[in-house]
PAZAPA-4460 file (N, C-alpha, C; in steps of 0.05 Angstrom, whole numbers, plus 32768, in hexadecimal, padded with zeros to 4 digits):
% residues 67
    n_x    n_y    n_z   ca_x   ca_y   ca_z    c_x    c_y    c_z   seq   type   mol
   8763   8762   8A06   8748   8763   89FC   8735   8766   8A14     1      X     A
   871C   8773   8A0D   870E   8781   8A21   86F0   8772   8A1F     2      X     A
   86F3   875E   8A31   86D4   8747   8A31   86C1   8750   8A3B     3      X     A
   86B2   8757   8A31   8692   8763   8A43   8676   874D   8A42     4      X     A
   866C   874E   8A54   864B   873A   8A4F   8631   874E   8A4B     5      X     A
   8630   874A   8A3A   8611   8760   8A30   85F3   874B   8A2F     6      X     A
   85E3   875C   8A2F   85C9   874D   8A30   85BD   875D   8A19     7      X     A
   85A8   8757   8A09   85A3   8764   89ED   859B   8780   89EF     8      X     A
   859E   8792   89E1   8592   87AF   89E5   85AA   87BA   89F7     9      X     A
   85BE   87AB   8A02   85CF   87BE   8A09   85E7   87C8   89F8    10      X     A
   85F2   87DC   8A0A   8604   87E8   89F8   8625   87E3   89F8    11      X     A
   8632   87F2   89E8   8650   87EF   89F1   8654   880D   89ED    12      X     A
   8660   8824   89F6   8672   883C   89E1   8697   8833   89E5    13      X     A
   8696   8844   89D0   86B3   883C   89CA   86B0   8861   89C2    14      X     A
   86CF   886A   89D3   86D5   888B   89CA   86B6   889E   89CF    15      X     A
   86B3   88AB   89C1   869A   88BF   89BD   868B   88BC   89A3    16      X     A
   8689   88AD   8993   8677   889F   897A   8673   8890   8970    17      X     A
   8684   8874   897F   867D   8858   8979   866A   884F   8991    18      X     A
   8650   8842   8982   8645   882B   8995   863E   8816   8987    19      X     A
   8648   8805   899B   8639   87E6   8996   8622   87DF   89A6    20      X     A
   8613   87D8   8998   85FA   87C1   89AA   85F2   87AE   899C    21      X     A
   85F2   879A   89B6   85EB   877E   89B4   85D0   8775   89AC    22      X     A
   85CB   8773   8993   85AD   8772   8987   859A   8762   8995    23      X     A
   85AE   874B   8994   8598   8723   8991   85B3   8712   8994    24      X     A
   85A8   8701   89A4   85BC   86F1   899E   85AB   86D8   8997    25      X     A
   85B6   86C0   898B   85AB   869E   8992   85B9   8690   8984    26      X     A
   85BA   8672   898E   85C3   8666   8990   85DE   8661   8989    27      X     A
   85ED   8673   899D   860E   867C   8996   8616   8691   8984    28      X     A
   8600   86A3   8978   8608   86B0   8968   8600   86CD   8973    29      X     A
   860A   86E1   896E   85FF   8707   8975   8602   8715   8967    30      X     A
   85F1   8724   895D   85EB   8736   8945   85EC   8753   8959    31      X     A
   8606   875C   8952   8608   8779   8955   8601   8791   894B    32      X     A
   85FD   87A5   8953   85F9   87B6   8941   860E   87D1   894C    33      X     A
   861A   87E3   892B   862F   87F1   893B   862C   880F   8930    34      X     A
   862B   881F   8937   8625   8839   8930   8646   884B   8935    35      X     A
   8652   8851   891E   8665   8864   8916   8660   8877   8906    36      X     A
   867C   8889   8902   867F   889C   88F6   8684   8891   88E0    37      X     A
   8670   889C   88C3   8685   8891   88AD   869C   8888   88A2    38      X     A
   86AA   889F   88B6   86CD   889A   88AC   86D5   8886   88BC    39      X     A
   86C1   8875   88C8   86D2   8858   88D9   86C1   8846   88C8    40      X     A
   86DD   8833   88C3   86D5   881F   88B1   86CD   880B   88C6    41      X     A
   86BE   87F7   88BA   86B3   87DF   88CB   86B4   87C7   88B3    42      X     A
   86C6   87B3   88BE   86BC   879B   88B2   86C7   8781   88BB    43      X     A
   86B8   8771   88B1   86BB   8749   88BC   86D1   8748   88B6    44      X     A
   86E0   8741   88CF   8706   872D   88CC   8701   8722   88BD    45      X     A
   86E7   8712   88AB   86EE   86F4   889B   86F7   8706   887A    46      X     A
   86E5   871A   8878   86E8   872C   885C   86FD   8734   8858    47      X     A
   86FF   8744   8870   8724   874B   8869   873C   873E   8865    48      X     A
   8738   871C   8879   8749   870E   8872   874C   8705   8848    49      X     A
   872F   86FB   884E   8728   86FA   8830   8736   870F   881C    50      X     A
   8737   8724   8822   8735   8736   8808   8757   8739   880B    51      X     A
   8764   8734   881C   8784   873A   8824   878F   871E   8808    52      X     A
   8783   870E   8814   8786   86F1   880A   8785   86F9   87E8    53      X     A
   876D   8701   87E5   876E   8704   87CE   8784   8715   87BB    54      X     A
   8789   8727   87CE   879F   873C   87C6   87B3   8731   87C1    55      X     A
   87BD   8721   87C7   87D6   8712   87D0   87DE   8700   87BA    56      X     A
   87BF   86F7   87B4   87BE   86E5   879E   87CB   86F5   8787    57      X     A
   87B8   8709   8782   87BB   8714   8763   87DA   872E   8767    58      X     A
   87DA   872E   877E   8801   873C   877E   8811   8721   8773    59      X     A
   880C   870A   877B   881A   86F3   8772   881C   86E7   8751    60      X     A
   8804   86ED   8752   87F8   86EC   8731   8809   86FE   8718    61      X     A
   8804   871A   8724   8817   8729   8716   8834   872F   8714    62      X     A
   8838   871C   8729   8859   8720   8733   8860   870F   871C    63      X     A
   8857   86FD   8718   884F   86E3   870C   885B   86E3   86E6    64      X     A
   8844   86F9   86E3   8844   8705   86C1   8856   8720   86BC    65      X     A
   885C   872C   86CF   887A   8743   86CD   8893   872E   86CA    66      X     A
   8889   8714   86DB   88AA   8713   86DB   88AE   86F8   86C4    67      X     A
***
């Protein structure tokens, strides 16, 4: 993993059409902002864990009522 220290308004690129910049930060927290190509998805580790979770659930559910 690739640790960088930004100060707000700065940037990150990633390839030739991703950037990140460091909005704001306070009190331990930093609001990014990220500019892609549509066809790149972006989203929070916590949602995806969530929504896997949830998957998992209702594959279990149905495994559940077939069998």
């Amino acid at each position: 993993m690739l640790v960088l220290t930004r100060k707000p308004n700065e940037r990150i690129v990633i390839g030739d059409d991703i950037v990140i910049t460091l909005v704001h930060t306070d009190s331990g927290k930093a609001r990014i902002g990220i500019e892609a190509p549509k066809c790149v998805p972006i989203n929070r580790e916590e949602l995806l864990r969530e929504e896997l979770k949830r998957r998992r659930e209702e594959k279990k559910r149905n495994a559940q009522r077939a069998g």
